[in-house]
N, C-alpha and C positions, 0 to 999 in steps of 0.2 A: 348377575354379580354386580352389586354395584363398587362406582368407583372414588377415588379418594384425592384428595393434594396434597398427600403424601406420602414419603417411604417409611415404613416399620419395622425394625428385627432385626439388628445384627451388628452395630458398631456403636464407640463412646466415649467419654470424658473422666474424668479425675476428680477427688473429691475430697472436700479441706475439712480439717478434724478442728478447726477454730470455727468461732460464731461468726469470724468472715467468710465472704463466700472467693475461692481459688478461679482468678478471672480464666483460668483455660484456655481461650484464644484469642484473649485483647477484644476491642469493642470496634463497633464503626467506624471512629473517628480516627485511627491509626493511621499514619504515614504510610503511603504506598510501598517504601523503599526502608522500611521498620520493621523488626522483629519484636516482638513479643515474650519474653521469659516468664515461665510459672515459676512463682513459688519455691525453692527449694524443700522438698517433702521428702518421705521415708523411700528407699529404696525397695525394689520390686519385693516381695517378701516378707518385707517388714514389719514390723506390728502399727497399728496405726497411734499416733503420739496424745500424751496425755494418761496414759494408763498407768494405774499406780502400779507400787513394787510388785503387793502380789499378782498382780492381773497380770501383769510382766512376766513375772515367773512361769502361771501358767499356763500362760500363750508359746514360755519355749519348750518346755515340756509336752504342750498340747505339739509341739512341730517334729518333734521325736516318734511320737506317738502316730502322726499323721502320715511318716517315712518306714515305720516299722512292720516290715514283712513276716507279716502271722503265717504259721508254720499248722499242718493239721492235728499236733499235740498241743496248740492254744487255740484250736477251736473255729479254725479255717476249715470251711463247709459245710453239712458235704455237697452244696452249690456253690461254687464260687468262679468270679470273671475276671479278679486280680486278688493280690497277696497283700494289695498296701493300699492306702488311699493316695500315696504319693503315684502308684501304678497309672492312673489313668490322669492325674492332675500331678504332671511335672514340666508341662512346656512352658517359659523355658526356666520355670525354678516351683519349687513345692508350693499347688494351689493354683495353678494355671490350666491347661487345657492339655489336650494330646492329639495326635495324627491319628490319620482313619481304623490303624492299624489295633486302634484299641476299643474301636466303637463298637458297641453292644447292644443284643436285640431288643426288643419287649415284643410281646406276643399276647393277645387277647382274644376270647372266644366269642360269641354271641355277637348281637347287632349291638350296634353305638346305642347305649342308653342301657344297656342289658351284661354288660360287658365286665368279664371275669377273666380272671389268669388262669392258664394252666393246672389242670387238678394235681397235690402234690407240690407245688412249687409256693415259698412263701410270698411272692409280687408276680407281678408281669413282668419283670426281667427274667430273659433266658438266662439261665449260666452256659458260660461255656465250657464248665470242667466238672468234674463228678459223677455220680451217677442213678439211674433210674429210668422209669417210661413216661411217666406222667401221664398215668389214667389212656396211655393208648393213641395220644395224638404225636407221642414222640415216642420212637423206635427205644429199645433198649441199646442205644449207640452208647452212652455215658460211660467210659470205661476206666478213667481214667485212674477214678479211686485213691483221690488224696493225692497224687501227687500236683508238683508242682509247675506241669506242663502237660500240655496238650493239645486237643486238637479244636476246632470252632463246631460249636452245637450244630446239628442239622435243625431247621425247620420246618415244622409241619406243614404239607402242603394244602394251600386252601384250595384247591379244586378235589380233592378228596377225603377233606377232613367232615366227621360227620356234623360237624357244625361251622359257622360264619368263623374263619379263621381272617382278623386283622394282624399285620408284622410294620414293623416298623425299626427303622435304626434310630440310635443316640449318640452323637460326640460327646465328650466330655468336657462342662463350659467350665470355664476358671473362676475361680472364688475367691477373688482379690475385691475387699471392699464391700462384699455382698453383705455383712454383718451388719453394716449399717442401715440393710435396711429394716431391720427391727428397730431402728430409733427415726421411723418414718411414721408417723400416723396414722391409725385407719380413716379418718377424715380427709388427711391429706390427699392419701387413693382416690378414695371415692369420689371426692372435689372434680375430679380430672373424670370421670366414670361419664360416658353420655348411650346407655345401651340403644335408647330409642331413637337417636340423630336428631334429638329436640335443635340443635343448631342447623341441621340439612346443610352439613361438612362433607356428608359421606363415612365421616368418623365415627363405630358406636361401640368405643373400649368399654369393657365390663371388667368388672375384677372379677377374680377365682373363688371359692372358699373353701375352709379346708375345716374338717367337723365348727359349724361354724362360725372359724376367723378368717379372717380377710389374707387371701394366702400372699406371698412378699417371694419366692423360690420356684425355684426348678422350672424348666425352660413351660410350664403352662401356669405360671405361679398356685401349684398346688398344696404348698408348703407354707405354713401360715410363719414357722421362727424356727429358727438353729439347732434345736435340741433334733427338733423333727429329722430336719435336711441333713443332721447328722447319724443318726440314727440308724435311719430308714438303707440308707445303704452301707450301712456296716455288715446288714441283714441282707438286704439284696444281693451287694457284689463281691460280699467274702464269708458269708454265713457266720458273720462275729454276732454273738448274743448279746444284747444290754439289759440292763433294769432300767426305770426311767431315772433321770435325774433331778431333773425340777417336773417332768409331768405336764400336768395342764398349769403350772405355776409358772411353765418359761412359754407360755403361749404371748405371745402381743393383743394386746388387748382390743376386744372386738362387742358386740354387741347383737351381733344376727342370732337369730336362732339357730339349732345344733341344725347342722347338713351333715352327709355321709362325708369324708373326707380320704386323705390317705390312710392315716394312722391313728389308733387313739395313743395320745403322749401317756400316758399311765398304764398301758400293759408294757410286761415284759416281755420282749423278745425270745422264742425257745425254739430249737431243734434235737434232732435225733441222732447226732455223729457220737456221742457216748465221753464228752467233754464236758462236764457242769457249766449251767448257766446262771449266772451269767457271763459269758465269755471276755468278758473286757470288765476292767476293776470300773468302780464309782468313780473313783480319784482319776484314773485316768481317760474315760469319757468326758468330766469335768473340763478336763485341760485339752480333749478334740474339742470342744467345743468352743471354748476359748479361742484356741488357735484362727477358727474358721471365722469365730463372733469380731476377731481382733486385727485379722489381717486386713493390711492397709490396700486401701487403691491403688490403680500405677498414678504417677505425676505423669503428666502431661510432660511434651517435649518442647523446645521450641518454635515458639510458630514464624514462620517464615511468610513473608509477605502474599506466598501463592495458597496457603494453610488460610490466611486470613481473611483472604477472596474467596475462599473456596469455605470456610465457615457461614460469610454472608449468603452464597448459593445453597448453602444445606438449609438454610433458611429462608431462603425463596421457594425454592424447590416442593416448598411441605413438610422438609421432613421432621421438623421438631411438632408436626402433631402429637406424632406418638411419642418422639425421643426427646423429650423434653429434657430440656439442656440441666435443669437442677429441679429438687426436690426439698422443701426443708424437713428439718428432722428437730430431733431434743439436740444433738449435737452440731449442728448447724446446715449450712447446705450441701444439700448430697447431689454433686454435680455426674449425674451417672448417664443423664441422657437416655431417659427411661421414664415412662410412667406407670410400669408395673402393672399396667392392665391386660387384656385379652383383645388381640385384635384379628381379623380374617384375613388370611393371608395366602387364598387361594388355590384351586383346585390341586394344580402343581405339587404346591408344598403341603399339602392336609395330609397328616399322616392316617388318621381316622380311628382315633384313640383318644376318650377321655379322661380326663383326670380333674378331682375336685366338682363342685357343684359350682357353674358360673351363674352371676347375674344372671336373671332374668332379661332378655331382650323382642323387642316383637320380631325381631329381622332374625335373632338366632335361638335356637333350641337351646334346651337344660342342655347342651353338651357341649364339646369345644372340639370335634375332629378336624376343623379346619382354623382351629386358635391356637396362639402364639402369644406369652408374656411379652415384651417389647424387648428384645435384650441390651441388656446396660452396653453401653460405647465405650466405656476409658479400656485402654492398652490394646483398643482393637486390633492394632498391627502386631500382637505378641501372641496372636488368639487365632491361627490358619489352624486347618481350616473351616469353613464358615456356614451359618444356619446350624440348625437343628441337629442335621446329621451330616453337618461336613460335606455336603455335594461339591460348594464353591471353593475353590480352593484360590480365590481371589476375591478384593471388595467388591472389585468391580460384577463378576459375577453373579457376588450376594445380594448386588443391588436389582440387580437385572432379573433377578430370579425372581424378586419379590410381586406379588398377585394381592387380587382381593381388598382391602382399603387400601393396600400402598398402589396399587393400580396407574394412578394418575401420577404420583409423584415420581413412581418409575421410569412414565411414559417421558416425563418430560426430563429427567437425567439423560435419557436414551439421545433427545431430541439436542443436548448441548453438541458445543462442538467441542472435540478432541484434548483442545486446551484447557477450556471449562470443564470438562470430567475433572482433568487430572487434578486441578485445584479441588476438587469434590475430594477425591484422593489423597490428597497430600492431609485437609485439614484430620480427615480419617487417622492417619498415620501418624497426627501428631496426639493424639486422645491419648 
């Protein structure tokens, strides 16, 4: 395994909807015994500033829509793991994250490279409510039948399923500010892209792709833009129908040749509960998507002179290898602390489940069972608990958790003393 000088994957910053860039935690040159104020920005929630009437409109309509608990006479199931998308992203307001209490399986058959969902099931997300066997690797347990409770899927056991059973858990990460990164570049990405370690960093982030674009979403960025990342789980975790809405017309613009991806944006979504599809109106997919394309980053809190020190150490440390403090965009700088790539993050945390086609690397395979997009850092303290699937129920442990190119940058947070973490800490808690 080799190692890195730096940490990757799990905390972040704030990001200004003006062509200036939102200084975040003040600069070197700050007074020891100085604080630091951002910006006065939108409140946690909010829509991000600048958007005209309509787009206003349908980002609050899109927030109705995002809180509205579908019932199985509008076309909830007949798999489904919540009622709402507010279900899994309400901590601690609509479009944020949730406790472990809500995380959910994926399940895959076959070896890494080969690898298929459950027969019978539209994704590799388990439900946990509804019912069926799914071709035999799951019990006829599903009983629940529409209603609106129940009990946690069982899963197939891989020591006697007749084929290569991978499981894996998911948290649910907040999507505050995530629309912005559709007005991120594919060049921008790629700029930052080093598969083969042509610098001999240790570093070799690759990007994702998703039927040929450069994916920007979801904790392996498999998801190339909004329509997708909305989409895809209206199907997965509540069995809501769509038609596409812009299609491959809301894709972000890319150039590779077609790769297999998650989803083709131009089919329609369909199931079998005996509800015509499409389950959700045009108009009001419109306005999810809005909602998610429009909501605002958290602001940053005050930095306190130990926030400030402990900024400078997150930058000694390595860690803005991967969490690159800002990104530009069409709409200015996207201070996310994230380079949207794919990095290795060690045996520990490999779930061993691909998604998207990555970059070609000499050091990693077509696949990404032990890759990780970088996750964005702003509101990190609003966002417990941490990684992938919520293990850390602390920074500190998400720091410490981290393997594989964070390696070295891990090594030597470990090596600080006491004081020095918590300044690590505090700048954390102020993103």
């Amino acid at each position: 395994m080799r190692t890195t000088r730096h940490l990757c994957a799990s905390i972040g910053l704030a990001v200004a909807m003006s062509m200036t860039s939102c200084s975040g935690g003040g600069d070197g040159g700050t007074a020891p015994d100085s604080t630091v104020s951002p910006a006065a920005g939108p409140q946690l929630g909010d829509p991000i500033e600048g958007l005209t009437a309509a787009e206003l409109a349908s980002f609050e309509r899109g927030r109705e829509v995002f809180s509205r608990r579908f019932k199985p006479s509008e076309g909830l199931g007949p798999f489904y793991n919540a009622t709402s998308c507010a279900s899994c992203h309400s901590t601690p307001v609509p479009g944020g994250s949730a406790r472990l209490y809500r995380n959910f399986y994926i399940c895959l058959v076959y070896p890494l490279g080969q690898q298929v969902a459950l027969r019978d099931l539209p994704s590799p997300i388990v439900p946990a409510f509804g019912s069926g066997d799914w071709g035999g690797f799951l019990p006829a347990h599903m009983n629940a039948n529409f209603k609106l409770d129940g009990s946690r899927a069982r899963m197939p056991d891989p020591d006697s399923a007749p084929y290569e059973v991978t499981i894996a858990q998911r948290n649910a990460i907040p999507i505050f500010g995530t629309g912005l990164f559709e007005f991120i570049s594919d060049p921008t990405i790629t700029a930052n892209a080093d598969p083969h370690d042509l610098d001999g960093d240790g570093i070799s982030g690759r990007f994702n792709s998703d039927n040929g674009a450069i994916g920007r979403f979801g904790v392996k960025a498999q998801v190339n833009n909004i329509e997708v990342f909305t989409r895809a789980p209206l199907q997965n975790q509540m069995g809501i129908t769509s038609d596409p809405f812009n299609g491959s017309a809301g894709t972000v613009s890319s150039s590779l040749a077609a790769f297999q991806g998650t989803t083709n944006p131009n089919d329609p979504t369909t199931d079998g509960d005996g509800i015509p599809d499409p389950e959700i109106s045009h108009d009001d997919l419109g306005d999810l998507i809005a909602f998610t394309r429009f909501l605002a980053p958290p602001t940053p809190k005050t930095f306190t002179p130990a926030a400030l020190a402990g900024e400078a150490r997150f930058e000694t440390l390595g860690c803005v290898a991967c969490h690159l403090p800002s990104l530009e965009s069409s709409r200015g700088p996207v201070n996310a602390y994230t380079d949207l790539l794919l990095h290795d993050m060690g045996d520990d945390l490999a779930d061993g489940l691909n998604f998207g086609t990555p970059q070609w690397s000499q050091f990693d395979p077509i696949t990404n069972g032990h890759e990780f997009r970088t996750q964005p850092l702003w509101g990190v303290s609003m966002s417990a608990p941490f990684l992938h699937d919520g293990r850390a129920e602390t920074l500190e442990q998400a720091i410490t958790l981290h393997g594989g190119e964070a390696q070295t940058a891990r090594d030597a947070y470990v090596a600080l003393t006491d004081a020095e973490k918590a300044e690590v800490i505090e700048f954390l808690e102020k993103l």
